[in-house]
C-alpha positions in Angstrom: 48.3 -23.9 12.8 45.1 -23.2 10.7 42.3 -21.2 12.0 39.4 -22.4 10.0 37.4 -25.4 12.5 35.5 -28.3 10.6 33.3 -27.9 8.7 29.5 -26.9 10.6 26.0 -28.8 9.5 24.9 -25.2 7.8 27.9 -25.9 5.3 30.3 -23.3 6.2 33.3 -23.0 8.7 33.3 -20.6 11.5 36.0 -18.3 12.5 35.6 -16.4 15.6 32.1 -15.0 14.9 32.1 -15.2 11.0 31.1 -17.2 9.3 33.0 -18.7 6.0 31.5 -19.8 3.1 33.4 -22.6 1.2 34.8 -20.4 -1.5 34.7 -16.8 -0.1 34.0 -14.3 2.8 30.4 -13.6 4.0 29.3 -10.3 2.2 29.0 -7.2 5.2 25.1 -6.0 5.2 24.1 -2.9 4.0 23.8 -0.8 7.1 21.2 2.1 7.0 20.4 4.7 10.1 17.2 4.2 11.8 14.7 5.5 10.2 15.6 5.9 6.6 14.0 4.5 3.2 15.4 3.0 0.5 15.0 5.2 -2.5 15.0 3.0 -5.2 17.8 3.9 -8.5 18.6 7.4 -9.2 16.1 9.0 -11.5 16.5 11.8 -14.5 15.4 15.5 -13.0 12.3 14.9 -15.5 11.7 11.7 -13.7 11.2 10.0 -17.4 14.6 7.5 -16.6 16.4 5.6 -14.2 19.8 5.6 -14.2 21.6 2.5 -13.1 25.4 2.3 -13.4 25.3 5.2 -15.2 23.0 3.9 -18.3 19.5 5.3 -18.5 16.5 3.1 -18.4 13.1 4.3 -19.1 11.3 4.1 -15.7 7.8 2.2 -15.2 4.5 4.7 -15.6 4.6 6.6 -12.1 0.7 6.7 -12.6 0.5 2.8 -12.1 -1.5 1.8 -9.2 0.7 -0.1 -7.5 -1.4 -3.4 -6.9 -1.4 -3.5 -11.3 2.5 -2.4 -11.0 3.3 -5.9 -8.6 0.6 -8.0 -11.1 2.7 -6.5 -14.2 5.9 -7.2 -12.5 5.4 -10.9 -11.6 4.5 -11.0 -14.8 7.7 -9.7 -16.2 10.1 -11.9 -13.4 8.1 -15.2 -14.7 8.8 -14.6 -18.4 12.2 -13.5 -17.9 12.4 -17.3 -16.0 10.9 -18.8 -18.7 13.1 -17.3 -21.2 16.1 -18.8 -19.0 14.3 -22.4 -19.2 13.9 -22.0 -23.0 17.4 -20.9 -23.4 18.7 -24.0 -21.0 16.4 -26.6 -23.3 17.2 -25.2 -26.7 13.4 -24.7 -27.5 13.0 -21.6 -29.8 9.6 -21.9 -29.9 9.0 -21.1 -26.1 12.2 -19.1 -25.9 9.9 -16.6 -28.4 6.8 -17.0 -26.6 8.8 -15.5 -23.3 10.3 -13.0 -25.1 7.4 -11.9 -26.6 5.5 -12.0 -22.9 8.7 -10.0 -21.5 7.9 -7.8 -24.4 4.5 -7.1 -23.1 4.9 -6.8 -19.7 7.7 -4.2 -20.3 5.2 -2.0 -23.0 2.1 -2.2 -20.1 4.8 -1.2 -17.6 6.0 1.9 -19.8 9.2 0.6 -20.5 8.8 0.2 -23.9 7.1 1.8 -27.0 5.4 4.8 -26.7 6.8 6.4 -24.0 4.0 7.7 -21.2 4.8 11.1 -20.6 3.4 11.5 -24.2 -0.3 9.6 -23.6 -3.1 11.1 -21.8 -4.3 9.0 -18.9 -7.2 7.5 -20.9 -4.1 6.0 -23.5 -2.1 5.3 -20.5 -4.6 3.5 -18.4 -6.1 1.4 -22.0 -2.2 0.2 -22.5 -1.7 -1.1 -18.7 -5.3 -2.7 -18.7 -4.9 -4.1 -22.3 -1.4 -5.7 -21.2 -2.9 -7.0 -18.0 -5.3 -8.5 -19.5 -3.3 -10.1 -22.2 -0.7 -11.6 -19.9 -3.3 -12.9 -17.6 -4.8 -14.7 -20.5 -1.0 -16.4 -21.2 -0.3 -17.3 -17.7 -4.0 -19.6 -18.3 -3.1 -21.4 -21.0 
């Protein structure tokens, strides 16, 4: 006797209320009491790095306002996909000019090169506006 029923027009099978994905169970949600935020990774006590499966990243520039923050992480998500094309196609050339815009999205963030704890706010606000500017100017061409 098998309990799995024919297959369902949203591509899976159902069992009781569950329902079964061709190759393996549904994944449980992550429940949270009412109420409560997510917190984002665990930072350092200084705050300077994240620390994700127990490997420090340097965090973004906490002074970021947040609207430049989303712009500069868009940014970063669509050169990290155009990296993944480039790779795909076997095109050095555009897998270089991706890097090099992940590159720059990750320095304007504070993620790389100097790090921000060490620039005053006029350095620190010159390297997110420079950055913004020069990966606006990409994303034109």
């Amino acid at each position: 006797m098998s309990l799995l029923l024919p297959r369902r027009a949203g591509g899976g099978r159902r069992l009781g209320d569950q329902l079964l994905g061709s190759r393996r169970w549904p994944r449980s949600p992550r429940i949270m009491p009412v109420g409560t935020q997510r917190q984002g990774p665990e930072k350092t006590a200084d705050g300077h790095f994240v620390v994700i499966d127990g490997r420090r990243w340097r965090a973004t520039d906490p002074s970021l306002p947040e609207s430049t923050a989303a712009r500069l992480r868009r940014h970063l998500m669509a050169a990290r996909r155009a990296v993944r094309a480039a790779l795909a196609a076997g095109d050095s050339e555009a897998e270089r000019e991706a890097r090099s815009r992940v590159h720059a999205a990750k320095t304007a963030l504070g993620e790389r090169g100097t790090p921000w704890w060490e620039q005053s706010a006029r350095e620190r606000r010159e390297r997110w506006e420079r950055g913004l500017a020069d990966l606006d100017a990409r994303s034109e061409r």
